[in-house]
C-alpha positions in Angstrom: -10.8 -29.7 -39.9 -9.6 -29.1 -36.4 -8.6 -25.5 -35.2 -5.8 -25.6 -32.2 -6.0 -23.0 -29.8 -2.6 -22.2 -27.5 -3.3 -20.3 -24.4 0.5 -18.1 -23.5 0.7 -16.9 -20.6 2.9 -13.7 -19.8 5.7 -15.8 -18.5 5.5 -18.2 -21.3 5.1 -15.3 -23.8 8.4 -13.6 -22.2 10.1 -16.8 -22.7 9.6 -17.0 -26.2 9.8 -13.5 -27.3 13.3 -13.5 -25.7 14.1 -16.5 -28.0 13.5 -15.2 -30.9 16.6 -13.6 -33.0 17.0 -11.1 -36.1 20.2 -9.7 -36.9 20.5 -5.9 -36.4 20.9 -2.8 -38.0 24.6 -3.6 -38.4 24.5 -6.6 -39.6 24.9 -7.4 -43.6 21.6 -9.3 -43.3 19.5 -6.9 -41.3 16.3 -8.9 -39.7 17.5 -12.3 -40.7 16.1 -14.8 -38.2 19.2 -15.9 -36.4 17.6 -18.1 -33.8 16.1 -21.0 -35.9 13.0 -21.4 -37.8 9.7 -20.3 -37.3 8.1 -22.8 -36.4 5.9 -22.8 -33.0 7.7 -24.2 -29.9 6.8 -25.5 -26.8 8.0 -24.2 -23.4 11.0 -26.4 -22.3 12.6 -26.1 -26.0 11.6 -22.1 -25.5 13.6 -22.5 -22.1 16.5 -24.2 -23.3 17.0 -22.1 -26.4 16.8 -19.1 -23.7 19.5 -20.7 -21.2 21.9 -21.0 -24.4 21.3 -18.0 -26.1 21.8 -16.0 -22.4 25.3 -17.4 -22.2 26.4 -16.7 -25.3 24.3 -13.1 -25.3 24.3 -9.8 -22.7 21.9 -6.9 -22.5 22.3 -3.8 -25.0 19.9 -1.4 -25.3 17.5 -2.3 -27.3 18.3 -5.8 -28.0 21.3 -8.5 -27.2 25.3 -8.2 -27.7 26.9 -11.7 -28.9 30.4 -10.0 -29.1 32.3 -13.3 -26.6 34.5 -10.7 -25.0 32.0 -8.5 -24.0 29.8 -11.1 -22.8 32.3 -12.4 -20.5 32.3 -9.2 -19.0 35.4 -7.2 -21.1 34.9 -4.0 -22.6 33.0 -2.8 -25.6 36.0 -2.6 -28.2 33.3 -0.1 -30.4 32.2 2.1 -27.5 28.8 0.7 -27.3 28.0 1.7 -30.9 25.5 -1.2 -30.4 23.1 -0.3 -33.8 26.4 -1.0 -36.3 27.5 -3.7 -34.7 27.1 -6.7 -37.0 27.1 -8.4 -33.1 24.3 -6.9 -31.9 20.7 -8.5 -32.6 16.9 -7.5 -32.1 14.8 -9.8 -29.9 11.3 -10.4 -30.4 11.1 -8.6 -26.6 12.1 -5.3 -28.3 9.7 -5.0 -30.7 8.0 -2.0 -28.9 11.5 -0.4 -28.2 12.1 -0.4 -32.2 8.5 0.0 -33.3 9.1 3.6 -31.0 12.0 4.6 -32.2 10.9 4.0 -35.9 8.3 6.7 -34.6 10.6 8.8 -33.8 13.2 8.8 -36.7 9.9 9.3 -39.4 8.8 12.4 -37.3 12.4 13.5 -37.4 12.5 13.1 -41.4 9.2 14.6 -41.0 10.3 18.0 -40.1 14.0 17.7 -42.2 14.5 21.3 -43.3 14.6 19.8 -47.1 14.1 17.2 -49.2 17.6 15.9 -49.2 18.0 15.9 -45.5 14.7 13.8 -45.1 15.9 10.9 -47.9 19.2 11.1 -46.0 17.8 10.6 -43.1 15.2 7.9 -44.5 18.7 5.9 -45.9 20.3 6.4 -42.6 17.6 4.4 -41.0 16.9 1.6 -43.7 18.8 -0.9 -42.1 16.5 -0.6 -38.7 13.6 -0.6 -40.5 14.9 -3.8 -42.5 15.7 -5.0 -38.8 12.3 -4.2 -37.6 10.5 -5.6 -40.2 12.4 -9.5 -40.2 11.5 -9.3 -36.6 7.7 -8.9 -37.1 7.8 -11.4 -40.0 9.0 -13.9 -37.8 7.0 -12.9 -35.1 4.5 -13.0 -37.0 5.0 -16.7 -38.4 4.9 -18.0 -35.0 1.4 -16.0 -34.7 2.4 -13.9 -31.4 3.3 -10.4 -33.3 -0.1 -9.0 -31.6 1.2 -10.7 -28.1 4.3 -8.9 -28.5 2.8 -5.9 -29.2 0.8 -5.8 -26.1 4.1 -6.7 -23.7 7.1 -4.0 -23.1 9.2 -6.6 -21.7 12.3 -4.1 -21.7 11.6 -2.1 -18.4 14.8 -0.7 -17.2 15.0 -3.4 -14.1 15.0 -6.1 -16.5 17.9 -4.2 -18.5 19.6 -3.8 -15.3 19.3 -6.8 -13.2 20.6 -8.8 -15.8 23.5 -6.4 -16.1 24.1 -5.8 -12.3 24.5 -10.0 -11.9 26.7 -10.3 -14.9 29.2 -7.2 -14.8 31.2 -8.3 -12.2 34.4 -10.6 -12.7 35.3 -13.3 -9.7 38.7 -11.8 -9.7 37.4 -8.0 -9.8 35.0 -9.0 -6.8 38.4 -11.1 -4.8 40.3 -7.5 -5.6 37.7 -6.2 -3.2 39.1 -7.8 0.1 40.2 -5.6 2.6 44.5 -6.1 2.9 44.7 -6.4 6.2 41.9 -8.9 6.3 43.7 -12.6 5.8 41.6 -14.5 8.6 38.8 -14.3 5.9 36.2 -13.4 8.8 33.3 -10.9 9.2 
């Protein structure tokens, strides 16, 4: 029997990672692979499924919002309530972003001043955990879940850039010429 060995580099990794899909926290289905199966892919279909899902997607904290309006560039109708949005998803780059704050809502239960605040809390933060838990299973099916692990592919720049080159309607920008300038030159 012959073993195949795949050698990802970062770029590569970053490619698929960002192509990978679960619903969120808000979602009925919480960690439900939304972005096809799990089956291993190779880079151009890793690119392609990248270039669709980034126009039909936009960068929330901590994963993706697929709300149309707000992707074109409108306002947030829910006031960026992003976690119980059933529009927001998880991404297998923000594994390490939701593996942390999994951290940090147990040590918060931790130290509830009672039992009932602690199962309260615990309940409050199921659907993450059911989130964070599709994501590694289907991270873990296309056998890069230790990959991901290693990578924090969410630096703020990323966030940002993304944001920055996206937030700005044409006619917002053409609202921006000086009045008295009508020769259109410098």
């Amino acid at each position: 029997m012959a073993e195949h060995y795949v050698k990802i580099t970062n770029s590569d990794l970053e490619d698929v990672l960002n192509t990978v899909w679960v619903a969120g926290p808000g979602a009925p289905n919480p960690g439900k692979l939304l972005s096809g199966d799990t089956t291993p892919i190779d880079r151009e279909t890793a690119l392609a499924l990248a270039l669709d899902l980034s126009r039909r997607s936009t960068p929330a904290d901590g994963g993706f919002c697929t709300y149309q309006p707000v992707v074109d560039g409108g306002a947030c109708p829910w006031k960026l309530d992003c976690e119980n949005c059933d529009n927001f998803v998880l991404s297998g780059a923000d594994l390490l972003y939701w593996r942390r704050k999994a951290e940090q809502w147990r040590s918060i239960a931790e130290n509830a001043p009672d039992d009932a605040t602690a199962d309260y809390l615990h309940t409050v933060f199921e659907p993450t955990a059911q989130a964070i838990k599709g994501l590694e299973q289907a991270l873990a099916a296309l056998g890069i879940l230790d990959e991901a692990l290693t990578l924090d592919l969410r630096r703020p720049q990323d966030y940002f850039h993304r944001t920055w080159s996206t937030a700005f309607r044409a006619r917002d920008l053409a609202a921006l010429q000086a009045p008295d300038d009508t020769t259109g030159q410098p």
